[in-house]
Backbone as CSV, one residue per row, in Angstrom:
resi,resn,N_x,N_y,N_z,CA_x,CA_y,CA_z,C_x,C_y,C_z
1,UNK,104.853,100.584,106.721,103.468,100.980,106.914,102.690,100.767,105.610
2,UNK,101.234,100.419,105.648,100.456,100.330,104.401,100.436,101.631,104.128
3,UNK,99.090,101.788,102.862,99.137,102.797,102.385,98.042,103.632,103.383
4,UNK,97.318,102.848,103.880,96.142,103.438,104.405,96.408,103.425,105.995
5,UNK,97.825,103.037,106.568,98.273,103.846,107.536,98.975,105.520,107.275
6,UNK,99.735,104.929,106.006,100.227,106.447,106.234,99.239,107.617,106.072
7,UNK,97.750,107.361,105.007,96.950,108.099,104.840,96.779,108.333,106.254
8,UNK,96.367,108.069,106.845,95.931,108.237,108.336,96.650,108.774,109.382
9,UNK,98.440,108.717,108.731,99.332,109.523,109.887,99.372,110.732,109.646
10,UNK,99.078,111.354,108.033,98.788,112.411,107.462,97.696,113.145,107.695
11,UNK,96.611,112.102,107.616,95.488,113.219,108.537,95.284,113.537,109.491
12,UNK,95.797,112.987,110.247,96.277,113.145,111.973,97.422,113.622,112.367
13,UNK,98.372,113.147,111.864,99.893,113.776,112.929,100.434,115.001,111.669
14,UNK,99.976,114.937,110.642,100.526,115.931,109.578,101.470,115.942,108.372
15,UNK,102.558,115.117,108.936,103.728,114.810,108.300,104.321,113.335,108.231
16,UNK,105.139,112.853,107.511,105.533,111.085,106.995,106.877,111.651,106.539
17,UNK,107.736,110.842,107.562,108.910,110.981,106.921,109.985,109.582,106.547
18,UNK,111.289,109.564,106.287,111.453,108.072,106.161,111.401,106.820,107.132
19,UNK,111.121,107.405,108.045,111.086,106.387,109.256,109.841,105.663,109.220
20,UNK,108.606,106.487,108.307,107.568,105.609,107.946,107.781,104.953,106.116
21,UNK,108.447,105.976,105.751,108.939,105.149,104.279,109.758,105.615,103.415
22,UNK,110.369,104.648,103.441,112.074,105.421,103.357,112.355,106.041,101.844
23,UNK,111.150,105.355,100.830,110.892,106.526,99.702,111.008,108.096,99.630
24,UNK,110.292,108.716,101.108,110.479,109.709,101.043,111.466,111.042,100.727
25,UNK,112.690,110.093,101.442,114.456,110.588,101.399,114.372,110.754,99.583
26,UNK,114.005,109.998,98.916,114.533,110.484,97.411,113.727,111.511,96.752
27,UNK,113.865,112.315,96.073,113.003,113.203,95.376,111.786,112.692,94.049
28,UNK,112.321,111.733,93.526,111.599,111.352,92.714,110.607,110.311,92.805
29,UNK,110.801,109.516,93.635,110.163,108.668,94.894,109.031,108.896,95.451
30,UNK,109.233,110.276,96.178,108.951,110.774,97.191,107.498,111.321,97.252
31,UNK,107.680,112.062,95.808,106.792,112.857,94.609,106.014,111.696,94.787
32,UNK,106.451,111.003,94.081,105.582,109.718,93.673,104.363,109.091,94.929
33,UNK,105.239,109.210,95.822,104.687,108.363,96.994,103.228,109.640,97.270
34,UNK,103.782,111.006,97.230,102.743,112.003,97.809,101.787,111.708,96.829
35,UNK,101.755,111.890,95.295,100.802,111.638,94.753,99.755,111.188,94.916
36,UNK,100.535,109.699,94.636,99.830,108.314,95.508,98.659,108.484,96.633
37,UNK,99.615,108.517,97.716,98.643,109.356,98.577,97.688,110.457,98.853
38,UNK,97.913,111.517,98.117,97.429,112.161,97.824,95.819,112.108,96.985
39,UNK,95.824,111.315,95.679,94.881,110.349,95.017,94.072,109.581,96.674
40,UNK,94.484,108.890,96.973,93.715,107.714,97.840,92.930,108.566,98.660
41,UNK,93.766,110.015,99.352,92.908,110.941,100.317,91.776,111.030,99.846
42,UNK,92.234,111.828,98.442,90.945,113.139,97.634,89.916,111.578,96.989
43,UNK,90.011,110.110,97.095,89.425,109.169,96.438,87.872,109.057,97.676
44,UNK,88.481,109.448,98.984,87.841,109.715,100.318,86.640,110.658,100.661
45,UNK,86.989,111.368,99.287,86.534,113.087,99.673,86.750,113.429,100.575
46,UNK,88.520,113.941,101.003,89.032,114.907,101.996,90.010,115.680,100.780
47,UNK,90.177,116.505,101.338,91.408,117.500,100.138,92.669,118.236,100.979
48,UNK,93.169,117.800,101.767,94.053,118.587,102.416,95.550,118.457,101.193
49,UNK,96.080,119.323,101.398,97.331,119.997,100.588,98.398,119.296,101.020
50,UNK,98.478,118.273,100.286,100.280,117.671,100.288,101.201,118.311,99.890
51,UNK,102.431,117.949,100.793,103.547,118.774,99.653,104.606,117.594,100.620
52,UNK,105.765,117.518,99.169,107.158,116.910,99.256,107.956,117.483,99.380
53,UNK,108.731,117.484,100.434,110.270,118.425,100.429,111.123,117.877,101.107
54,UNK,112.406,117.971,100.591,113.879,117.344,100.831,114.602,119.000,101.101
55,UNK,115.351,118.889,102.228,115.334,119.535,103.352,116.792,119.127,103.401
56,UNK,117.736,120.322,103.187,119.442,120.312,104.010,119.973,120.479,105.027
57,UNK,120.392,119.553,105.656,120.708,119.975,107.593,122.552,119.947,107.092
58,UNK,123.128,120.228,108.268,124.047,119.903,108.696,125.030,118.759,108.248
59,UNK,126.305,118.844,108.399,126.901,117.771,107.703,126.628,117.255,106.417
60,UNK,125.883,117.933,105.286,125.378,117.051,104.244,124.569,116.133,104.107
61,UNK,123.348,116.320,105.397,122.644,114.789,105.413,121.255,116.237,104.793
62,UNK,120.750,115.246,103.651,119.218,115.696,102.940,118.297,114.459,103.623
63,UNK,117.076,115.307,103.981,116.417,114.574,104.529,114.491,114.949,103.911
64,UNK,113.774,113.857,103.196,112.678,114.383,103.250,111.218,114.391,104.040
65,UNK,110.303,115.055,104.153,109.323,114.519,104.290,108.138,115.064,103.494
66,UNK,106.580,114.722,103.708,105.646,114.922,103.400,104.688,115.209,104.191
67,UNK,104.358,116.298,104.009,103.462,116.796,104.992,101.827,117.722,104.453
68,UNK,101.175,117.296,105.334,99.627,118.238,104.970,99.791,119.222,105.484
69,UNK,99.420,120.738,105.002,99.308,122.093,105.119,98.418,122.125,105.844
70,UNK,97.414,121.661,105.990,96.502,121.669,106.961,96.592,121.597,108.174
71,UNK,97.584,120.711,108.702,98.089,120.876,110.135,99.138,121.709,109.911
72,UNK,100.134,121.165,109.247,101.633,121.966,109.017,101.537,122.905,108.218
73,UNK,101.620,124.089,108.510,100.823,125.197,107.517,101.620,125.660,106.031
74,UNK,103.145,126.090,107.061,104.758,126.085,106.030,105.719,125.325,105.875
75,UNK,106.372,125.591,104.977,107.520,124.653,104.713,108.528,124.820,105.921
76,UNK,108.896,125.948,106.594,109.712,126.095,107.624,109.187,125.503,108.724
77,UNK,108.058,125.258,109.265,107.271,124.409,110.148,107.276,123.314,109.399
78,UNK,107.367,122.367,108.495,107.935,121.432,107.988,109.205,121.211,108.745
79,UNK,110.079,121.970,108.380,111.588,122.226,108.429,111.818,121.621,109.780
80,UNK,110.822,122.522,110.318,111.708,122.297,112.132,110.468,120.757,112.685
81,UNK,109.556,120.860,112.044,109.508,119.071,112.413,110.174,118.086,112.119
82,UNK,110.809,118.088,110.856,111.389,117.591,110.188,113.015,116.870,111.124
83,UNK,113.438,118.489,111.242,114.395,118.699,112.368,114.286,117.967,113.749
84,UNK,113.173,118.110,114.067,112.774,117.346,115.797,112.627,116.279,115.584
85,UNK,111.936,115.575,113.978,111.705,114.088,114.471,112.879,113.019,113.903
86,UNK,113.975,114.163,113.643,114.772,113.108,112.373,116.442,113.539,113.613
87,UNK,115.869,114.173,114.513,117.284,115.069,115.149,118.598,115.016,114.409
88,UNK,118.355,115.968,113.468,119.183,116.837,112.111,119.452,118.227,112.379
89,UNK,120.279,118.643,112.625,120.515,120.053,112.586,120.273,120.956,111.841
90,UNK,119.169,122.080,111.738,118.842,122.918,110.608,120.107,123.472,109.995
91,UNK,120.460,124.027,108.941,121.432,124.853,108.451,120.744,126.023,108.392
92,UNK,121.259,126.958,109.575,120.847,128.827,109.571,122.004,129.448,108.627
93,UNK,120.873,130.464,108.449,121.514,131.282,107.338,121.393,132.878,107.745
94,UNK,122.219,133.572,107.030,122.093,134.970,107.934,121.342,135.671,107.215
95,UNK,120.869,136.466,107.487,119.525,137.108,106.354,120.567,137.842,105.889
96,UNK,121.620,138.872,105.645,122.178,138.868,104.421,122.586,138.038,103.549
97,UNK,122.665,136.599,103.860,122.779,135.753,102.663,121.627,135.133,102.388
98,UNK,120.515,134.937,102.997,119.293,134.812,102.763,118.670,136.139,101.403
99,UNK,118.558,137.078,101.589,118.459,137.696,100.786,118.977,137.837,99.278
100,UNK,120.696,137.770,99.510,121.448,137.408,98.289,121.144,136.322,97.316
101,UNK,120.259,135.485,98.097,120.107,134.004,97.406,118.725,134.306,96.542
102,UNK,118.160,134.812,97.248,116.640,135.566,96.965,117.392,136.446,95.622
103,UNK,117.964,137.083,95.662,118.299,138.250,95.025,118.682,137.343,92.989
104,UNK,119.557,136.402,93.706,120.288,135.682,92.603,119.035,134.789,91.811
105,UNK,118.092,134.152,93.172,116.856,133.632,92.095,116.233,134.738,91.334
106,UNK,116.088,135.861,91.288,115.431,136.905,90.946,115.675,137.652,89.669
107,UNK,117.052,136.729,89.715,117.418,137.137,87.967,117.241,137.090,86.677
């Protein structure tokens, strides 16, 4: 996809993941690519809120995408699009270890 498709899948469908460019899957890439995009939006005068995230499913497969807050509000609504359009299995966690993890960043 150009650049000024994906701008356009972002302001419309919300989210870009590697199936539109496979940059996304890397972290440092990925960044890069949102930037990018990001710049060309706000060059438009629109401002919606990008964000990059690489996302752990199942089996060890990391998967990223990029998505506007504006449609996609959270990262967990990220998560589970992410999930539906890449059919990746979320990794659940039990809120006692959810918490613990919380607990350990907190140190």
């Amino acid at each position: 996809m150009t650049d000024s498709e994906l701008t356009d899948k972002l302001l419309t469908k919300g989210y870009l993941t590697a199936a539109d460019a496979p940059e996304i899957d890397n972290d440092e890439k990925g960044a890069a690519l949102r930037d990018k995009l990001d710049k060309e939006i706000h060059n438009e005068n629109k401002e919606p809120y990008l964000v990059h995230e690489l996302f752990d499913y199942e089996n060890g497969v990391i998967k990223g995408i990029i998505f506007n807050m504006d449609i996609i509000p959270t990262r967990d609504a990220a998560m589970d699009k992410l999930s539906e359009v890449s059919n990746n299995k979320e990794i659940k966690i039990t809120q006692a270890a959810e918490k613990e993890i919380n607990e350990i960043g907190n140190v």
